[in-house]
Structures are given as structure tokens and as C-alpha cells.
C-alpha positions in Angstrom: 84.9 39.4 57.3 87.9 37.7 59.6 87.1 34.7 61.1 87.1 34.9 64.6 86.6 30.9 65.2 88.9 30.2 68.5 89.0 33.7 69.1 88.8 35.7 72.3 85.4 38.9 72.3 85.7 40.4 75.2 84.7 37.4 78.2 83.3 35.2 74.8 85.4 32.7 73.7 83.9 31.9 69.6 83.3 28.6 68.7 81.8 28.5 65.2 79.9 30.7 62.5 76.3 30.3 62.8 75.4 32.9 59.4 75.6 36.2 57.8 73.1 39.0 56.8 73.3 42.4 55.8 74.2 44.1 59.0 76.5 41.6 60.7 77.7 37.7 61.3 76.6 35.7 63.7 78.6 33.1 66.0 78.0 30.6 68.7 80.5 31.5 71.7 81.0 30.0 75.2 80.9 32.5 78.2 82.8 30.4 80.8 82.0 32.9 83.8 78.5 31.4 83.6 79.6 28.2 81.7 77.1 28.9 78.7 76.9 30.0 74.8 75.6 32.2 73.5 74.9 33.9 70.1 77.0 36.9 69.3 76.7 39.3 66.4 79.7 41.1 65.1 79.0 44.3 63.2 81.7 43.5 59.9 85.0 45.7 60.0 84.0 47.5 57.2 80.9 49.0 58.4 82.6 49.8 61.8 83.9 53.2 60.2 80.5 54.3 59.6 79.7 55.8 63.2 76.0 56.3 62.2 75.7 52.6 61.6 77.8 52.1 65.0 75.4 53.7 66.4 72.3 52.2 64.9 74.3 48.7 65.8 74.2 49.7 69.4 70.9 51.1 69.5 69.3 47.9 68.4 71.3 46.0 71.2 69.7 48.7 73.6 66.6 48.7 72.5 66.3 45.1 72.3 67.6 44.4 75.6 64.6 46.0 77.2 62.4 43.2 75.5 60.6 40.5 77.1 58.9 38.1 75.1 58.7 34.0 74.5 59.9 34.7 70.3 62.5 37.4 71.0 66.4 36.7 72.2 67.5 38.1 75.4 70.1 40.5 74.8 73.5 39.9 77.7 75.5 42.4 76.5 76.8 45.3 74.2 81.0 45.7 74.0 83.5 46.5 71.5 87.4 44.7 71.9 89.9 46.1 69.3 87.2 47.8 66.7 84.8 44.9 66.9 81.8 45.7 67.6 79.4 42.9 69.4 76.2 42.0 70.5 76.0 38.6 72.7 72.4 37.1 73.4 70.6 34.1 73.7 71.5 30.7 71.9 68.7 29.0 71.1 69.5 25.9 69.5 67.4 24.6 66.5 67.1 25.1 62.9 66.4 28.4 60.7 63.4 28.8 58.7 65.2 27.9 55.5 66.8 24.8 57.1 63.4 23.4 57.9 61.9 24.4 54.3 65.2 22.6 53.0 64.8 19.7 55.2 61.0 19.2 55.0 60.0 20.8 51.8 57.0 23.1 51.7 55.3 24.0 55.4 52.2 23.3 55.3 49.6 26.1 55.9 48.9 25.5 59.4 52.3 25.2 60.2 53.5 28.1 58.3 50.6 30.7 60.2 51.6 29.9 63.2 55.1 30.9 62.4 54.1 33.8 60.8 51.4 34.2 64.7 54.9 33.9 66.3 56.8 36.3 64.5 54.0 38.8 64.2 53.3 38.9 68.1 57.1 39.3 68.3 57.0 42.6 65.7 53.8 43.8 67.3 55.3 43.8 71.1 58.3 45.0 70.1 56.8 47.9 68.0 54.3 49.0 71.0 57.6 49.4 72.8 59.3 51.8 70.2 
């Protein structure tokens, strides 16, 4: 994947890489027409041949940004500048789940079912809504 640190995406100006997964990278990026970041996901160059997973990239952003609900990121907008594809959204800042694990060892079980509450009401809200 390029780095795009410093880079200009469309109106997002990125500022740092926040992690990678399977079907994209994610950086934090400062929108100065509303003088905020925001998280934006970048579908890698290689996968931007594959039309069906273009598709399935933007898809997710639209479906998503139809979503309301307190454990699921707003979605701001959908664009592609010079093959890149991109998703910008929320930035929530905080720690990942494997940060906190790292940081404070095993959750204990109260702790971790309420994450697992959280994430489930997410999944369930979301799936009732296709």
C-alpha cells in the first residue's frame, strides 16, 4: 500500500495511519471545510481493479451511511481521486480492543459482555436493516 501521510483525498488532507485489515487501511485526515478529522478507509490499489470488490467497497459505504446507532460510525462520504477509492467517517478517538487487552491484560467478564452487548446491538440493528 502507498503511504498517503500528508497527502491530499479528495477535500481530506491525511495525517497518519491508524491500521490495516483485509479489505482496506485506515487513516486519520483533517477536513478543513468543517475544521475536523475524520477516519477514512482506502480500498488498497491492488484490489481497486477488481470492480466486484469496487463495488462491494461502495456498497458498504452506502449501506452504512443509512445507519443510526450510538456503536456504529457515521459515514460523510464515498469518492474516488486518481483510482483511490475512499470512505471518510467518524473519528472516534480511543483505543482498539487489542490495545486495551495489551494495555490492561485480560478483560474481566463483566467488562468483556458488555463489549460483546455493544457490538451485538450494533450487528443486530444493522442486520434488521439489510
Amino acid at each position: 500500500m502507498q503511504d498517503l501521510q500528508g497527502r491530499l483525498l479528495g477535500r481530506y488532507q491525511i495525517v497518519e495511519e491508524l491500521g490495516q485489515g483485509g479489505m482496506g487501511v485506515v487513516y486519520r485526515a483533517y477536513q478543513p471545510s468543517l475544521n475536523r478529522h475524520v477516519a477514512i478507509k482506502v480500498l488498497p490499489p491492488q484490489l481497486s481493479f477488481d470492480q466486484q470488490l469496487v463495488g462491494r467497497f461502495q456498497r458498504e459505504a452506502r449501506a452504512a451511511a443509512n445507519l443510526r446507532h450510538p456503536n456504529i460510525v457515521v459515514i460523510y462520504d464515498v469518492g474516488e481521486e486518481k483510482g483511490i477509492h475512499y470512505i471518510a467517517m467518524e473519528y472516534l478517538e480511543g483505543r482498539t480492543l487489542k490495545q486495551l487487552v495489551e494495555e490492561e491484560g485480560p478483560l474481566h467478564p463483566k467488562r468483556a459482555a458488555h463489549i460483546v452487548e455493544q457490538v451485538a446491538a450494533a450487528l443486530d440493528y444493522a442486520h434488521q436493516r439489510g
